[in-house]
C-alpha positions as CSV (number, residue, x, y, z in Angstrom):
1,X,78.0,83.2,111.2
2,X,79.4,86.5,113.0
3,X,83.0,87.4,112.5
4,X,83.4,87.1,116.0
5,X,82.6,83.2,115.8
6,X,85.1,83.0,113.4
7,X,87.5,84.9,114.6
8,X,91.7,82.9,114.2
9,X,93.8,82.8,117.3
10,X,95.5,86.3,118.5
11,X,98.4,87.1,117.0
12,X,101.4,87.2,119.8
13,X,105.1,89.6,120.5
14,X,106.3,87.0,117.5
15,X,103.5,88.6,115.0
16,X,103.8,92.2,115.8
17,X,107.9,91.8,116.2
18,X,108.0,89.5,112.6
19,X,105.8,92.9,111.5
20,X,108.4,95.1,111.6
21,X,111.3,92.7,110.5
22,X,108.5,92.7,107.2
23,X,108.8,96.5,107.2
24,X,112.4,96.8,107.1
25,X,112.1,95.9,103.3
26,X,108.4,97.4,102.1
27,X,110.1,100.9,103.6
28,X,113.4,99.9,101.0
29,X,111.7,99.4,98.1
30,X,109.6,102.1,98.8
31,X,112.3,104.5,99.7
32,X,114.1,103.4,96.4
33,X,111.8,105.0,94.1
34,X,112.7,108.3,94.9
35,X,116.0,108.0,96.6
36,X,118.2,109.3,93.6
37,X,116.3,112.6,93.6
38,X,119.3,114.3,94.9
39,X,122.0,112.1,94.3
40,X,121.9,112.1,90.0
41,X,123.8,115.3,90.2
42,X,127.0,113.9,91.9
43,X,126.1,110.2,89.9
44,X,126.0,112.5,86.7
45,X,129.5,114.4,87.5
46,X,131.4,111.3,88.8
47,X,130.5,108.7,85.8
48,X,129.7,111.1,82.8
49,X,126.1,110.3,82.6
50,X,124.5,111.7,79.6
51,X,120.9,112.8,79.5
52,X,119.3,109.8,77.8
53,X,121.3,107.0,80.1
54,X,120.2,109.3,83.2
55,X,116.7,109.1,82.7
56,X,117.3,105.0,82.7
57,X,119.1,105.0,85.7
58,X,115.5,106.9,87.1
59,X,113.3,104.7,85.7
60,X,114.8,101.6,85.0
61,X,113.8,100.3,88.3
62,X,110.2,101.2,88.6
63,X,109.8,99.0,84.5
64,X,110.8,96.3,86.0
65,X,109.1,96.9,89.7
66,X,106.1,97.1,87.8
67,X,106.6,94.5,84.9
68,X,107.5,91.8,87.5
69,X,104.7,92.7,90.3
70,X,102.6,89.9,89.0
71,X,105.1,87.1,88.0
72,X,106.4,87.2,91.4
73,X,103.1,87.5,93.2
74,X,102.1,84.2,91.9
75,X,105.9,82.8,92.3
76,X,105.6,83.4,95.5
77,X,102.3,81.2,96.5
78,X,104.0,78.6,94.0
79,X,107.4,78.5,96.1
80,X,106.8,80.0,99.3
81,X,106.2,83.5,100.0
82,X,108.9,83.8,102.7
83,X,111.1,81.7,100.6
84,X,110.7,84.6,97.5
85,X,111.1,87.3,100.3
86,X,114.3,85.8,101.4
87,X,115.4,85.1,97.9
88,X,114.3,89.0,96.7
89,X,116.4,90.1,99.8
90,X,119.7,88.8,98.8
91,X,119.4,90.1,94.9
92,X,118.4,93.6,96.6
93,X,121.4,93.4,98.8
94,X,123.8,92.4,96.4
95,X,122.3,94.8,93.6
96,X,122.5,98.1,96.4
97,X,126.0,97.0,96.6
98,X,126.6,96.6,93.0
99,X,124.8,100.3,92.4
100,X,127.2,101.6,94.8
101,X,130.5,100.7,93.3
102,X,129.0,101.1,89.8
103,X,132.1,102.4,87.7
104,X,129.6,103.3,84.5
105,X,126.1,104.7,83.7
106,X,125.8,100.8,82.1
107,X,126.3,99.0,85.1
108,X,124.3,101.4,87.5
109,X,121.4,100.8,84.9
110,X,122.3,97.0,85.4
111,X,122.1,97.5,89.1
112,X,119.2,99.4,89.0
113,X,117.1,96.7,87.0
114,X,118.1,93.9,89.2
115,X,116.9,96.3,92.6
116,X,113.6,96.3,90.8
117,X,113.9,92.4,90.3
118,X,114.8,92.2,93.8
119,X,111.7,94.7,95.0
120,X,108.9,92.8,92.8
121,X,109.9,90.1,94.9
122,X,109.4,91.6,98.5
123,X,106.3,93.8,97.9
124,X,104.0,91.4,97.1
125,X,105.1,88.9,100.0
126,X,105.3,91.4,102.4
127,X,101.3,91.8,102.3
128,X,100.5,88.3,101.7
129,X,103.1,87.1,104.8
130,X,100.5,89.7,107.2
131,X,97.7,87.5,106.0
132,X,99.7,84.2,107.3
133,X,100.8,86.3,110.5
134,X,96.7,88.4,111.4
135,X,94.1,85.5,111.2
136,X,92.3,88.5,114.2
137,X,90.3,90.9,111.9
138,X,90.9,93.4,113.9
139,X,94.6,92.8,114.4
140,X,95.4,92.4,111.1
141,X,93.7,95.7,110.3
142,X,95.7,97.1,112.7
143,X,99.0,95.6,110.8
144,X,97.7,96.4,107.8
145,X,96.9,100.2,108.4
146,X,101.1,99.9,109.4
147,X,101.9,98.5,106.4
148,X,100.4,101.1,104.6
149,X,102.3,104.0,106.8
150,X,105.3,102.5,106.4
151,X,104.7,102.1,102.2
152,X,103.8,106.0,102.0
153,X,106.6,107.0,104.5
154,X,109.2,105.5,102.6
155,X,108.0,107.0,99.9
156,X,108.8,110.6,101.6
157,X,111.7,109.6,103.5
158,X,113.9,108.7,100.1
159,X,114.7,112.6,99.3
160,X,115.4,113.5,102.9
161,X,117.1,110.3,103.6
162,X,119.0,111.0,100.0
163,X,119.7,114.6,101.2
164,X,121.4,113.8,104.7
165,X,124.0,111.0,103.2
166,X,124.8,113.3,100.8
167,X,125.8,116.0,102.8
168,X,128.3,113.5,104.6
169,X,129.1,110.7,102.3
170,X,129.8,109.8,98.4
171,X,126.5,109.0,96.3
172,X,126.9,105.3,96.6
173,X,125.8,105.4,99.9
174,X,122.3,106.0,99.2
175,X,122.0,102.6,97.7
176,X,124.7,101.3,100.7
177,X,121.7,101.8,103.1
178,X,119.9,99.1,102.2
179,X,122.6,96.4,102.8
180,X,122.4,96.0,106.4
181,X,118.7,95.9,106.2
182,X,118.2,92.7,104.4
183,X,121.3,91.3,105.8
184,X,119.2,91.7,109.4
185,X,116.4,90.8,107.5
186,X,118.4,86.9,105.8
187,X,118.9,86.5,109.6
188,X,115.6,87.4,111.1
189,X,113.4,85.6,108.5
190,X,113.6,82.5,109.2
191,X,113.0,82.7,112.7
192,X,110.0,84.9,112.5
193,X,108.1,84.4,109.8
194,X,105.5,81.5,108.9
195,X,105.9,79.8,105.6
196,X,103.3,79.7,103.2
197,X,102.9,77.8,100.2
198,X,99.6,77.2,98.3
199,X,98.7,74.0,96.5
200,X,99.0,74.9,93.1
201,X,99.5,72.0,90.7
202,X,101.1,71.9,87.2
203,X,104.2,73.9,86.3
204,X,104.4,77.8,86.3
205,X,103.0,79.5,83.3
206,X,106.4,80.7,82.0
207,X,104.5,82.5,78.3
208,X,101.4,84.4,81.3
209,X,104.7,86.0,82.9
210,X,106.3,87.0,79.2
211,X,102.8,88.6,78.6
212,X,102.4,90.8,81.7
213,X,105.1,92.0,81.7
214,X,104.9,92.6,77.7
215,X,101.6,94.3,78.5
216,X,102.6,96.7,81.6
217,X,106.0,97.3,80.9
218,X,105.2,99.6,77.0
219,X,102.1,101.2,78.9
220,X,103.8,102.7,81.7
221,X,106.6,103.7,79.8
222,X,104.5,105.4,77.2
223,X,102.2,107.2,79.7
224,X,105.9,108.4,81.2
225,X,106.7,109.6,78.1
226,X,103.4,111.5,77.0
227,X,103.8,112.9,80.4
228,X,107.0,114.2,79.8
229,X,107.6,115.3,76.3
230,X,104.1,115.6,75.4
231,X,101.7,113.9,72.8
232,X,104.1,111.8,70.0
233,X,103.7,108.7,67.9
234,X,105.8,106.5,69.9
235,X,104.9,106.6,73.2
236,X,101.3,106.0,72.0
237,X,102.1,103.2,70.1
238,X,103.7,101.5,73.2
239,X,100.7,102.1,75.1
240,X,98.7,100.3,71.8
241,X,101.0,97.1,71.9
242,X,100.8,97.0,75.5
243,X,97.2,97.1,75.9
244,X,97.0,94.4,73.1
245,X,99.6,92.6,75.1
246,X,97.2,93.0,77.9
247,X,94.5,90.8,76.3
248,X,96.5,88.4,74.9
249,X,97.2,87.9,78.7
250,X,93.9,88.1,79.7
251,X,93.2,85.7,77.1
252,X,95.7,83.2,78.6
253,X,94.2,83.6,81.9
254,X,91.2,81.8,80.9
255,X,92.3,79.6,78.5
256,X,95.4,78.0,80.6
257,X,94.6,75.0,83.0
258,X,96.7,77.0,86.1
259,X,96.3,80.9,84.9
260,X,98.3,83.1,86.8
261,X,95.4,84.8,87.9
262,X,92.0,83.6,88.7
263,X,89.4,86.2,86.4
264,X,86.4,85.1,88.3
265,X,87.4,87.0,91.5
266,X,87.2,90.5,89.1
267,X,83.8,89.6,89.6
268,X,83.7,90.3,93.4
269,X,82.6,94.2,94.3
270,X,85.0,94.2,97.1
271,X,88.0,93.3,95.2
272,X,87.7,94.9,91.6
273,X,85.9,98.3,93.3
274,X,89.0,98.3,95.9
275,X,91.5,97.9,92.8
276,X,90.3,100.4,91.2
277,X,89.9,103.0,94.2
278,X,93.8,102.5,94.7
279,X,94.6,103.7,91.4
280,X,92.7,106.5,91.6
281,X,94.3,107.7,95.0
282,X,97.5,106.5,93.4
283,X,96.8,109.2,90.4
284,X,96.0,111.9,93.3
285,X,99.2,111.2,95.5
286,X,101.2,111.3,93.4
287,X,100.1,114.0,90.9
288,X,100.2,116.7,93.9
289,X,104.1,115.1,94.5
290,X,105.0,116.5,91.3
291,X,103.4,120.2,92.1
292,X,104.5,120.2,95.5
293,X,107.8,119.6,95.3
294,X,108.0,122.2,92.6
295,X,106.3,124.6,94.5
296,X,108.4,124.6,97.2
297,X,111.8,124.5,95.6
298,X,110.8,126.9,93.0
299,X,108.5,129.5,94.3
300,X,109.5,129.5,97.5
301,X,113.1,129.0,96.4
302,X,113.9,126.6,99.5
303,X,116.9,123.9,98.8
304,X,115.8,120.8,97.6
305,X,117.0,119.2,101.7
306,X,115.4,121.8,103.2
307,X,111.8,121.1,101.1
308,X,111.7,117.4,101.6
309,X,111.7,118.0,105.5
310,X,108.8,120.5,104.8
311,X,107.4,117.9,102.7
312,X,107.3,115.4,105.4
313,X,104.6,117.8,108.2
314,X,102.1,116.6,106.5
315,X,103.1,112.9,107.7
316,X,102.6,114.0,111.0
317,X,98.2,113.8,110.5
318,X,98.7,110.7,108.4
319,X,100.2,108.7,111.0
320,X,97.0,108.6,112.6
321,X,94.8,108.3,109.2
322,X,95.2,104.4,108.8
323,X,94.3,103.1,112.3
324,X,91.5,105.3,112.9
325,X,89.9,104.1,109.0
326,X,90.6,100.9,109.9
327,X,88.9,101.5,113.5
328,X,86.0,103.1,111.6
329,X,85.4,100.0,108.9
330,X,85.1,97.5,112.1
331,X,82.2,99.7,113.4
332,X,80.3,101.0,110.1
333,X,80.3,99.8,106.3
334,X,83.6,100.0,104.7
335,X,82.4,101.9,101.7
336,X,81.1,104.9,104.0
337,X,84.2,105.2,105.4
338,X,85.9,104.7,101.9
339,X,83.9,107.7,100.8
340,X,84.8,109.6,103.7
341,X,88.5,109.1,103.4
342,X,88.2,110.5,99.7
343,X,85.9,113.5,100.8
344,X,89.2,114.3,103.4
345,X,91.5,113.8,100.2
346,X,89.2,116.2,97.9
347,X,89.2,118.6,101.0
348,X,92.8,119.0,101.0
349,X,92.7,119.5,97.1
350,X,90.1,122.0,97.8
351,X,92.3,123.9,100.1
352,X,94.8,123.7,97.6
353,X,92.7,125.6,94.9
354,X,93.4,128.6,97.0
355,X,96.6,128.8,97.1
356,X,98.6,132.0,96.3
357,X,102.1,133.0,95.7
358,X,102.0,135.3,98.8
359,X,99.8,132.3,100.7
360,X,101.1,131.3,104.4
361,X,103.1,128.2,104.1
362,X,100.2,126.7,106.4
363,X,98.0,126.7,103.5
364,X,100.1,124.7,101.5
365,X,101.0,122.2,104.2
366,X,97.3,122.0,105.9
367,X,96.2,120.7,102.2
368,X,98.8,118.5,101.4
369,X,98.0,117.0,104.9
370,X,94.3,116.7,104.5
371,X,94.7,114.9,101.0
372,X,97.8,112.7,102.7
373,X,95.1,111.8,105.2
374,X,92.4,110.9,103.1
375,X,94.2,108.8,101.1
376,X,96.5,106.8,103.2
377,X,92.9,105.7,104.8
378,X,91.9,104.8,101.4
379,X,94.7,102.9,100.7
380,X,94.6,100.8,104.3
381,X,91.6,99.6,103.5
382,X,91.8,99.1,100.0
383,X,94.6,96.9,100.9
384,X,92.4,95.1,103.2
385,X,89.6,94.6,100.9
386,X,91.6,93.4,98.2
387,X,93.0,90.5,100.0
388,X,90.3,89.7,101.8
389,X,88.1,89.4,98.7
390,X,90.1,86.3,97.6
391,X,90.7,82.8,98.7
392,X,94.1,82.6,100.8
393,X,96.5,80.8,98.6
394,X,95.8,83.7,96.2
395,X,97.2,86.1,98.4
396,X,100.5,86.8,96.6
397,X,98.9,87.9,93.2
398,X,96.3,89.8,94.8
399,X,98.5,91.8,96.1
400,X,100.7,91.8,93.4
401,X,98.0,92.9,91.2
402,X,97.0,96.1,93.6
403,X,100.7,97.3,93.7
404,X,100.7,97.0,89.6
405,X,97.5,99.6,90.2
406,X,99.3,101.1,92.4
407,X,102.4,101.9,89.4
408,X,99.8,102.6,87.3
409,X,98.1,105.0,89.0
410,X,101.7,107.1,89.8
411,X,101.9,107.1,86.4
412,X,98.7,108.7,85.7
413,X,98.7,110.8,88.0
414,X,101.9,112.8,86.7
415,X,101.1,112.4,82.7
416,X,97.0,113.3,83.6
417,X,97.4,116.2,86.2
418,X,101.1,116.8,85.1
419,X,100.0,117.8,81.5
420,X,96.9,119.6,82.7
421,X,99.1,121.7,84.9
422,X,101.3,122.1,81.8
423,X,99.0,123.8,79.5
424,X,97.3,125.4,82.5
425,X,100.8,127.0,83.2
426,X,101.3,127.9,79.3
427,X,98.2,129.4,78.7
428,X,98.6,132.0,81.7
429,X,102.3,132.8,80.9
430,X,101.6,133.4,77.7
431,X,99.0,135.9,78.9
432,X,101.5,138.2,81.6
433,X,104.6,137.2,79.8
434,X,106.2,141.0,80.3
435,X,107.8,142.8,76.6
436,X,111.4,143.3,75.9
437,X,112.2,139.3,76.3
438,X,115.2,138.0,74.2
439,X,114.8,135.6,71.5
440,X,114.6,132.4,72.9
441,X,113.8,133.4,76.6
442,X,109.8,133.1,76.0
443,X,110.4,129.3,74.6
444,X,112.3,128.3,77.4
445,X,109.9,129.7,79.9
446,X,107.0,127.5,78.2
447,X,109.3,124.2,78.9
448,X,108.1,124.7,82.9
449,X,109.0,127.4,85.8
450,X,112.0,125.5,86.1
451,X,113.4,126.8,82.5
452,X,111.5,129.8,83.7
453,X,114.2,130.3,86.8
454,X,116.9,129.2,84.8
455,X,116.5,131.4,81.9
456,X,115.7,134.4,84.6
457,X,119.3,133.9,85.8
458,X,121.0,135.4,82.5
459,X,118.4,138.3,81.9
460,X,119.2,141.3,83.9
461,X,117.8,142.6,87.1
462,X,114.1,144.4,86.8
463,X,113.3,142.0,83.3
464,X,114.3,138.7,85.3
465,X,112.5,140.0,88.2
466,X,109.7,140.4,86.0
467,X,109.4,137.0,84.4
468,X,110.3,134.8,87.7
469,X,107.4,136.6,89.3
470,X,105.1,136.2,85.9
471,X,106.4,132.4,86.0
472,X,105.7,131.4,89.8
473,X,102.3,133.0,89.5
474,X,101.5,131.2,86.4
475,X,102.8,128.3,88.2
476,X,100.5,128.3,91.1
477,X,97.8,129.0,88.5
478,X,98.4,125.8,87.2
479,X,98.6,124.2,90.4
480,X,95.3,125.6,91.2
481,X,93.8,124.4,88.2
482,X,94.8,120.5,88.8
483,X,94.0,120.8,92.6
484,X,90.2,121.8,90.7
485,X,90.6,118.6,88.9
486,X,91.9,116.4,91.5
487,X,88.9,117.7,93.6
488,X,86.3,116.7,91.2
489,X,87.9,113.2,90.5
490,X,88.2,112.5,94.2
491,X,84.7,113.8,94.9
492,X,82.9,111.7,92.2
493,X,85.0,108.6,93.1
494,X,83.7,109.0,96.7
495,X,79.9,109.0,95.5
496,X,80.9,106.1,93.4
497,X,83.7,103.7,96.1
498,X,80.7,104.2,98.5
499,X,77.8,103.1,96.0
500,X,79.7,100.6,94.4
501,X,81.1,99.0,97.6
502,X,78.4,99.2,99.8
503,X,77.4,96.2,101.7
504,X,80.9,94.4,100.8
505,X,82.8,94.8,104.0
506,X,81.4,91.4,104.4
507,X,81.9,90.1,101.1
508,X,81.1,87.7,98.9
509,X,82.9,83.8,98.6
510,X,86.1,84.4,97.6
511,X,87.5,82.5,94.8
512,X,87.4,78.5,95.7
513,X,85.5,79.4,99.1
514,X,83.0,77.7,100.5
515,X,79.9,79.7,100.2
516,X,79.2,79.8,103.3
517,X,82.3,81.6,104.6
518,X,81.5,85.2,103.6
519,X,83.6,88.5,104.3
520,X,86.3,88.3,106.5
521,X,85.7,85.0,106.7
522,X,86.9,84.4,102.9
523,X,90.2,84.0,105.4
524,X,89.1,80.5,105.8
525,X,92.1,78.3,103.9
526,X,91.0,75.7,101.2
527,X,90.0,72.6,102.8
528,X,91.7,73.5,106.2
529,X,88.7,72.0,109.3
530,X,86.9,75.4,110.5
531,X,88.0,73.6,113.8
532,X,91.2,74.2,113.4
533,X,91.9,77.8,112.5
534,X,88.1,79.3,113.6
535,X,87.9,80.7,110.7
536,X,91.3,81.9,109.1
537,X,90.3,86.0,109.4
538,X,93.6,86.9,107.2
539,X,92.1,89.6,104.9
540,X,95.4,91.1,104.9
């Protein structure tokens, strides 16, 4: 039976308008993770942050983000995915107001944790509401690839956005932004957006939820820690109790009579393969972040405004990137094009391994664009395949399980390429570190080119002259040297996402499907008459 026999009824204005009411909060949550980048100075100053409580106000939202990804996926096809989108608006309202009038470090941390509350919440319903809204393949592709923009664009928005208020406004208003969003958003839900609820009988598994978020919660922040202060006993034994947390969880999964998440459909190509190929491009996106933003504050000594609107040219190619995969995948294989997108992202790290200190700014930006490119295809129609692998009232935890890849791979991405660009970095300084040095200096330029440029500052003229140029050349080096990395990873995983998933863009039964409904047309709802929906095409 051909997709086009199956295909669900076009989506109308309603759809496309209740699309971006949906972005309003994925471009939020997105934005949140890396809207404090500027303001932490002026948080720091006016509350008396201390060192310890400001890396919590950092990271305390992204824990929980991550921890509660899965419980609220399946909440949500329990109790209604708009219903837990309208509910996650209202605690991410009140908890941008609460961040902005915090009056201590403890109750911006509070604040903090209950955004990330409020954010597991409307991630995961976001996606799974685009299934209920696309049952068109190609629309919802279409939707999707949007969805994906707007997920990467808030990402790169948060500085700039961060950087503008600040230049006008107190620091509170960074989190003030987000109020009138979900109040428009309490308003507008209702009216546009289906309901969906799937039939799940017996009561929520209350110990499943204790034991993800036991399991994801001590890896990521162990992984964060190696990343940042290097190989020590605690963050690895996090990482230990996590991952036994992990399968005590798994273990739950298939003994419990309503698991949280179905195992079985690990067992489909299309959906484990797709998982797995998002945290991958996860590990590359954000790894370059972290050397990019460096690069161009530190060697090219712009402000930290002024480089996050450089960093956002290479958005102007990726606008493009997720459409045109998407377009691709309805004409040829999914897995060839898959491949492709990761052969664009290894480009743009190749372009990156020739990068100088004296290079054109083009060079920098043209790679940064190409691997932006590649990747945000990836991720369109990993996002796709994911949910489209599964049955449709399993919608919410799929996509609650790719985001949790998606944390994951962020995380790797700075502790594996991070700490390969570290000892890349160390090895050359210690190399061309120039004579006559202080006591002391040499240490704190090992720390990064960041202690580098700070400790230049107090050495006099030709000497700090000497060691800010050693530094930023040792500091490309290193940047060279994980741009070689990232280009081998990306290149094998494109020989492998193409081998692995070939012949699933069509995949097979989803989860409680019907075998006779294959691919896209896993969209088909449980027991719902074929006659009704032709064939509910929500791959989402």
């Amino acid at each position: 039976m051909s997709t086009a026999e199956l295909a669900g009824p076009k989506a109308g204005r309603k759809e496309w308008i209740a699309l971006g009411v949906l972005a309003l909060p994925l471009l939020l949550v997105s934005m949140d993770v890396s809207v404090l980048y500027f303001a932490v100075p002026f948080i720091s100053a006016d509350l008396g942050v201390s060192a310890t409580e400001q890396l919590w106000i950092f990271d305390i939202y992204g824990f929980v983000l991550a921890g509660l990804l899965i419980t609220m996926g399946s909440l949500g096809d329990r109790i209604g995915r708009r219903r837990l989108l309208i509910f996650g608006a209202i605690a991410f309202g009140l908890a941008s107001v609460a961040a902005a009038y915090s009056q201590t470090p403890e109750q911006l941390i509070a604040a903090r944790a209950v955004l990330g509350i409020g954010g597991a919440t409307l991630m995961p319903s976001t996606l799974a509401l685009i299934r209920n809204m696309f049952h068109d393949p190609v629309q919802r592709g279409k939707a999707i690839a949007f969805w994906s923009a707007v997920m990467m664009g808030g990402i790169s928005l948060g500085p700039v956005l961060s950087g503008v208020l600040l230049e006008h406004f107190w620091w509170g208003s960074v989190f003030l932004i987000n109020t009138p969003a979900m109040l428009l958003l309490l308003v507008l839900a209702p009216v546009l957006l289906p309901e969906f609820k799937a039939t799940v009988r017996g009561r929520f598994d209350l110990l499943s939820s204790f034991l993800s978020l036991g399991a994801v919660l001590p890896v990521i922040w162990g992984i964060k820690e190696l990343a940042a202060h290097g190989v020590a006993m605690l963050p690895i034994v996090s990482i230990v109790v996590g991952l036994l947390v992990g399968l005590a969880f798994i273990q739950r999964q298939r003994t419990a009579e309503h698991p949280m998440i179905e195992l079985p459909m690990f067992r489909n190509r299309a959906f484990s393969g797709a998982l797995a190929a998002n945290t991958v491009g996860m590990v590359a996106l954000v790894g370059n972040a972290v050397f990019m933003t460096q690069y161009l504050q530190l060697v090219l000594g712009m402000s930290p405004l002024k480089a996050a609107l450089w960093s956002l040219v290479p958005s102007v190619v990726v606008g493009g990137a997720a459409p045109l995969g998407t377009a691709l995948a309805r004409k040829v294989d999914r897995a060839y094009v898959l491949g492709g997108g990761f052969v664009v992202a290894a480009a743009g790290f190749g372009v990156l391994t020739q990068m100088q200190v004296e290079s054109s700014l083009v060079v920098l930006l043209g790679g940064a664009g190409l691997l932006a490119a590649g990747l945000v295809m990836v991720m369109a129609l990993v996002t796709e395949a994911v949910v489209g692998s599964v049955a449709p009232e399993r919608a919410g935890s799929a996509s609650a399980l790719m985001e949790t890849c998606s944390e994951f791979g962020g995380a790797l991405g700075i502790a594996v390429l991070g700490s390969i660009g570290t000892a890349a970095y160390r090895s050359d300084l210690d190399t061309h570190l120039p004579s006559g040095l202080p006591a002391g200096a040499a240490g704190a330029a090992r720390e990064g080119l960041a202690g580098a440029t700070a400790t230049a500052a107090q050495l006099p003229g030709n000497l700090a002259d000497a060691l800010l140029s050693t530094a930023r050349h040792s500091f490309n080096h290193s940047m060279n040297v994980a741009a070689l990395v990232g280009t081998i990873l990306l290149a094998t995983t494109a020989v492998a996402v193409t081998l692995v998933l070939r012949g699933t863009s069509h995949p097979t039964p989803a989860v409680g499907e019907p075998a006779d409904h294959e691919g896209d047309e896993s969209e088909v709802a449980g027991g719902n008459k074929l006659a009704e929906v032709g064939g509910e095409l929500s791959k989402r």
